[in-house]
C-alpha positions in Angstrom: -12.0 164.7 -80.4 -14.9 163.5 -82.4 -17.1 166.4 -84.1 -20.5 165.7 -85.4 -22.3 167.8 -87.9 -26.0 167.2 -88.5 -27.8 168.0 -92.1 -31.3 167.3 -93.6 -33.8 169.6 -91.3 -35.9 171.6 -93.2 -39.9 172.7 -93.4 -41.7 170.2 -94.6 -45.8 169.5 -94.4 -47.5 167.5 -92.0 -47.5 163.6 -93.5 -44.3 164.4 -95.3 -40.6 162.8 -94.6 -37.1 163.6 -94.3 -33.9 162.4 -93.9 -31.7 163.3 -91.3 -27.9 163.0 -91.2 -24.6 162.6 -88.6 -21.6 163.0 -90.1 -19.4 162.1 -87.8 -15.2 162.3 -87.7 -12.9 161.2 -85.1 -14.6 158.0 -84.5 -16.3 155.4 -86.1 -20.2 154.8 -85.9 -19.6 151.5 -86.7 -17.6 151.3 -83.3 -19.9 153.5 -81.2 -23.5 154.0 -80.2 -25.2 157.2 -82.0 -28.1 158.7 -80.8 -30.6 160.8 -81.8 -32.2 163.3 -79.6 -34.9 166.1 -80.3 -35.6 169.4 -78.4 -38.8 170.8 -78.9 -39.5 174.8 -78.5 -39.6 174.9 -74.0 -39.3 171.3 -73.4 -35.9 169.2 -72.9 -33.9 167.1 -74.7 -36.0 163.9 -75.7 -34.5 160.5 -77.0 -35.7 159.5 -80.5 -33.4 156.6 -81.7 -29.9 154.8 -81.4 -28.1 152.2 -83.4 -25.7 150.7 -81.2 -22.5 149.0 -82.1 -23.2 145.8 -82.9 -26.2 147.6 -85.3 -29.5 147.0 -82.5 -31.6 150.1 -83.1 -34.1 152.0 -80.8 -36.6 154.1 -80.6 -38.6 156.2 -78.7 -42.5 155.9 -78.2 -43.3 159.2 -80.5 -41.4 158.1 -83.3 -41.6 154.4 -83.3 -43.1 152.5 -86.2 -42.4 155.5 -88.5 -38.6 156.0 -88.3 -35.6 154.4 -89.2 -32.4 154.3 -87.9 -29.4 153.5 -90.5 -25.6 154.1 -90.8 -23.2 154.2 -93.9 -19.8 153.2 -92.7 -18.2 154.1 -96.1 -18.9 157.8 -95.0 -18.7 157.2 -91.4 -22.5 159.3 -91.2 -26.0 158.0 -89.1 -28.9 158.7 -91.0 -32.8 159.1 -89.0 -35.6 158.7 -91.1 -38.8 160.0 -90.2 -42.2 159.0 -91.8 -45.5 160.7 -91.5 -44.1 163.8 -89.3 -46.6 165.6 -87.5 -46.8 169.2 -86.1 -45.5 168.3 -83.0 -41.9 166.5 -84.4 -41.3 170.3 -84.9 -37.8 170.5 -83.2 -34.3 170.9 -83.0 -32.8 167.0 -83.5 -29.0 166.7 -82.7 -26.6 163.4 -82.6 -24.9 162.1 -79.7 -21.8 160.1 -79.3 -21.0 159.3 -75.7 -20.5 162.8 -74.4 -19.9 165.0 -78.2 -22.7 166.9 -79.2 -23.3 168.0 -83.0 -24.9 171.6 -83.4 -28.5 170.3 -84.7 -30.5 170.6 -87.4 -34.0 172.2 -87.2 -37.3 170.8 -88.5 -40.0 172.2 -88.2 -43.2 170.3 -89.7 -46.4 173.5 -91.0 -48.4 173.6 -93.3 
């Protein structure tokens, strides 16, 4: 059973940054790939990033160029960086691991 729990959301101004978090237990990111999806208020699910395995990242088109994606095997957690969010990054951003879901954590980007 693997059980992911998300952290980091928050309100935060357009232009500003935040750091997202996956803690993840009952499997190792370092072993797995770990996405990062976003659902905006009436739209679906939307891919934003994965690190694969062997540490090759991805990202989708809205966030590319202003995000990182990072892990910390030490404490087994995925970490999404987002630069420069915008008004429309407001969302609900969850982690994946092959079919376990976390809960989310909301951000929501207003000034």
């Amino acid at each position: 059973q693997v059980q992911l729990v998300e952290s980091g959301g928050g309100l935060v101004q357009p232009g500003g940054s935040l750091r997202l978090s996956c803690a993840a237990s009952g499997r190792a990111v370092s072993s797995e790939n770990v996405q990062w999806y976003r659902q905006a208020p009436g739209k679906g699910r939307e891919l934003v990033a994965v690190i694969g395995h062997l540490g090759t990242t991805l990202y989708g088109d809205s966030v590319k160029g202003r995000s990182t994606i990072s892990r910390d095997n030490a404490t087994n957690t995925v970490h999404l960086q987002i630069n420069n969010l915008k008004p429309e990054d407001t969302a609900i951003f969850y982690c994946k691991i092959n079919m376990f879901w976390g809960q989310g954590t909301q951000v929501t980007v207003s000034s």
